[in-house]
N, C-alpha and C positions, 0 to 999 in steps of 0.2 A: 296316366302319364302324358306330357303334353310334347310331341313327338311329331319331326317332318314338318310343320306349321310353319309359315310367313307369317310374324308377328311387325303392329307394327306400331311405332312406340312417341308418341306427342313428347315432348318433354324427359326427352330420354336419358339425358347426360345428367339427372337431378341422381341427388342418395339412393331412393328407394330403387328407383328405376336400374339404377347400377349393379343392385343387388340382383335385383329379378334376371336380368340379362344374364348374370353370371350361373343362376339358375338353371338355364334356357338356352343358352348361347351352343352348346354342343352337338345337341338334336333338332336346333329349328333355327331358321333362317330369320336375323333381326333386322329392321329397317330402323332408324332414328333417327327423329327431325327436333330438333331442339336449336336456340338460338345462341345458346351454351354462354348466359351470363351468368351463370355459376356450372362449375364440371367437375363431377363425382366420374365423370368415365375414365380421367387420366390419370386416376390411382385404381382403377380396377383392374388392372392388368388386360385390358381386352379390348384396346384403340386395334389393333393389327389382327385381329380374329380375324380368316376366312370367311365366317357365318354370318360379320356384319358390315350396314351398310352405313353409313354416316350424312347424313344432309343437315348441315346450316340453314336456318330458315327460323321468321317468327312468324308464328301461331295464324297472327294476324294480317297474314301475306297469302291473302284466300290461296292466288294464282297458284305459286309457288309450293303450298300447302296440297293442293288437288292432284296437280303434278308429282309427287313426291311419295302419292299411295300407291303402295305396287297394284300392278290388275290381276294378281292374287291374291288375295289377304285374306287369312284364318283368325286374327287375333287382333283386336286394336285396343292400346291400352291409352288411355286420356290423364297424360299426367303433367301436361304444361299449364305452368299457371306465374303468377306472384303469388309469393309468399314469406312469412316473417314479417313480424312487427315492426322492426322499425323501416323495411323496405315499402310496404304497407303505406304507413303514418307517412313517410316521402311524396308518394305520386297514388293517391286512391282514384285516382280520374284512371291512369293506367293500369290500377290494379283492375275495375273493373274490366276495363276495354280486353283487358287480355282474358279474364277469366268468365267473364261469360262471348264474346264475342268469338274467343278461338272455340271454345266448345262448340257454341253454330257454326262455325268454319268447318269442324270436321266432319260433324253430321250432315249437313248439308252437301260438302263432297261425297262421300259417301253414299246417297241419295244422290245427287247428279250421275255419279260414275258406274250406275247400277250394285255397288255393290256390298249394300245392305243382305243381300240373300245367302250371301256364300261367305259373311260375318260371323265365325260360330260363336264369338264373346266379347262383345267391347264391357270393358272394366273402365265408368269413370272414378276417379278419385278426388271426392271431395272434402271434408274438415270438420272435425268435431266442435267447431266455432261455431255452427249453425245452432248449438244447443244456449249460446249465451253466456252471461255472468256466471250464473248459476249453475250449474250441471252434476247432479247427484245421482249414479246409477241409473243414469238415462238410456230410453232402449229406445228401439228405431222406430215406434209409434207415441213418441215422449217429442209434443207439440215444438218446433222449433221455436226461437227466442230472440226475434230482431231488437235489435238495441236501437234508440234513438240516432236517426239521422245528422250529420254536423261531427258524430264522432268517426275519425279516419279509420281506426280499426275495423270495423266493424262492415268495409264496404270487401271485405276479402270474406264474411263468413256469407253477405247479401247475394254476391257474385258466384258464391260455388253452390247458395243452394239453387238459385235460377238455373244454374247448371243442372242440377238434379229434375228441376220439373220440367229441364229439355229432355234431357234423354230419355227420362220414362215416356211423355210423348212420342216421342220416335219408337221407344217397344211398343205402346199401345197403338201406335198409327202407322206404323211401317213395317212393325214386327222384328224391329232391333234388339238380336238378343244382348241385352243388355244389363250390369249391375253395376249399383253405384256401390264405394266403399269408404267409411267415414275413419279414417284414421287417429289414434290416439296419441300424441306424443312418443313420435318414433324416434329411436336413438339408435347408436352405433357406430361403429370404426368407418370411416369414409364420409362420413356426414360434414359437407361444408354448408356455410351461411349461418342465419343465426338458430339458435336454440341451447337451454342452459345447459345440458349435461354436456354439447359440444365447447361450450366458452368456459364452464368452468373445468371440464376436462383439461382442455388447452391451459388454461391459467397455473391449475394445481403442478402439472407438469413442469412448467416453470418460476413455477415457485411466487408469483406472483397474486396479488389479492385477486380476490374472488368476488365479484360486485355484485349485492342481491339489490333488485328496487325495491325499495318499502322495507316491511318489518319483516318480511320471507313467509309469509304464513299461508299461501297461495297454494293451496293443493290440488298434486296433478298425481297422474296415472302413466308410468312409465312403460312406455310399448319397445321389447329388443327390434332389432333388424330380423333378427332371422324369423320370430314369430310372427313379425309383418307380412316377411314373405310367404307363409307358410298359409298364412289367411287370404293372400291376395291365388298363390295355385290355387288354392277350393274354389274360389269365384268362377276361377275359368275351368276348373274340370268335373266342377258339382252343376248339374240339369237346376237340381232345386233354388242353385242362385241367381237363373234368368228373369229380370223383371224387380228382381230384390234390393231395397237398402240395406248393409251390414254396417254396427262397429264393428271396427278391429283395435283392439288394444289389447290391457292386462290391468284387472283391475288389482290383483297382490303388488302390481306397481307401484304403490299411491302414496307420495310422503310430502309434505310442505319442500317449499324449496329452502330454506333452512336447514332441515335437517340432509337434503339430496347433497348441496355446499358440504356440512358438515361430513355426509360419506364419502364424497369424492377427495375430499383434503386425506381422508384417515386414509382410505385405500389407494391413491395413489405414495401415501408415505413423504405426504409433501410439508414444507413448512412456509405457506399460503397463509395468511390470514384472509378473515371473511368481515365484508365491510359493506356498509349498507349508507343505500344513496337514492336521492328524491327519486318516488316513482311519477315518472313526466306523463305517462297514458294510462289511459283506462285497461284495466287487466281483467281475465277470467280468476274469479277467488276461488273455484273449484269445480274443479273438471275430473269425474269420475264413469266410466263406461259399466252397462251393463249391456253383457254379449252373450247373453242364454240364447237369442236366434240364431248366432252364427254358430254355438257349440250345438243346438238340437240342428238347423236343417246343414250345415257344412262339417257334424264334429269337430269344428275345429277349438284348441284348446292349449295356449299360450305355455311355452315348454322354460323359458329363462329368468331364473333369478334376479332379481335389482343389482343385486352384487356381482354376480357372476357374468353379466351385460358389461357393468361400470366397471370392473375389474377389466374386460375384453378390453375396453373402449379408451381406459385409460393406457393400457401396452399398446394400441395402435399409435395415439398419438404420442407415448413416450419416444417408439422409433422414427416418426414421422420428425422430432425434434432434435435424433443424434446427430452428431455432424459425419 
């Protein structure tokens, strides 16, 4: 149990990060620097907590960023970045700048301020994009997949894995205990910006069509919040994840997004129709995780239904909609 700890959190006001806060927030002291152009922290009930600290700031404001680490720090979790495709496809010059640049901004404070030694776990958080188009029961020694350069997408999965061969540098050169975590297609109640079970959630809700690009035949692996969270504790309280890549997802997740449309219309009890429209970028056509590493060395082992997640996630935003 992760307990009394100064945690301290890059990109803190994002979904996941909101989640884990609310995990953590009771027994350990939170710090959070995020630049808060998108904020999951003002639906979490937990802006006026005691336990936490709040600082305004981008990534890429070294000064500001150095300043901002407490001179205790038990826990630093790395979860400021761009991301979402079509934020992405808008400014890839920024997406890189932030996503690898702030990543050396924090290692590099950190290292300046002594205080890599009394670091018991920085958790980065990188992206299952690193595996490419293609992505079939890929495991964390399954070669990553750069995509030809000129395409914008593709400079958000470039950016997070250069992120990954910093920090393991830093473990193996400084002795940063450190693990990366590759996430699956996270979903759930609080999730702003883009991603389909949140848009077509919102949609079927009010009743409004349901936009798939292309034919929908894209298959993904649906990760809940809470099993996200539930892999991202093991990181930091399993020994055996110091040094380590994990996926984290759910591979009983895995449907076309055709038919995901098709569930969310039924289970919300909507009358949405589903309508399809040119796809303008290059897509991943199948993204599926294999996490046998993180089930043998973290047991960890995805507890939520596709249903029983999309059913949650659809009553969130139902009352998020009443007047």
């Amino acid at each position: 149990m992760i307990k009394d700890k100064t945690i301290f959190i890059t990109g803190g006001a994002g979904f996941i990060s909101a989640h884990l806060c609310r995990r953590l927030i009771n027994d350990n002291r939170i710090v959070i620097y995020d630049s808060f152009r998108r904020d999951s922290l003002k639906d979490s009930g937990l802006s006026n907590h005691p336990n936490l600290t709040v600082i305004t700031g981008d990534i890429l404001d070294y000064h500001l960023l150095k300043s901002s680490i407490p001179s205790t720090v038990h826990i630093v979790l790395h979860m400021a970045a761009v991301a979402g495709i079509d934020t992405v496809i808008q400014d890839p010059a920024h997406t890189m700048e932030v996503n690898m640049i702030g990543i050396h901004h924090l290692l590099k404070a950190l290292h300046e301020l002594g205080r890599i030694p009394q670091v018991e776990r920085l958790v980065n958080f990188s992206t299952s994009e690193v595996f490419g188009v293609q992505a079939v029961r890929v495991n964390e020694r399954t070669a990553t997949n750069m995509q030809p350069v000129g395409e914008a997408r593709w400079t958000y999965a470039v950016s997070k894995l250069a992120g990954e061969h910093l920090v393991h540098s830093y473990y193996q050169k400084h002795g940063l205990r450190s693990v990366t975590v590759r996430p699956f297609n996270v979903y759930g109640p609080g999730q702003v910006g883009e991603g389909a079970i949140h848009d077509f959630s919102v949609q079927a809700v009010r009743n409004e069509h349901l936009k798939i690009h292309g034919e929908g035949d894209q298959i993904r692996s649906w990760c809940y919040i809470d099993d996200m969270i539930a892999g991202v504790l093991l990181c930091l309280e399993r020994d055996q994840a110091v040094g380590e890549v994990f996926n984290i997802g759910n591979p009983r997740g895995t449907i076309t997004i055709l038919g995901l449309a098709e569930k969310i219309v039924h289970l919300a009890g909507s009358s949405s129709k589903i309508v399809h429209v040119p796809k303008t970028y290059v897509d991943v056509e199948l993204r599926i995780p294999n996490i046998e590493k993180a089930k043998s060395l973290l047991s960890y082992s995805p507890a939520v239904d596709l249903n029983q997640g999309i059913a949650a996630t659809i009553e969130w935003y139902r009352k998020r909609q009443a007047p």
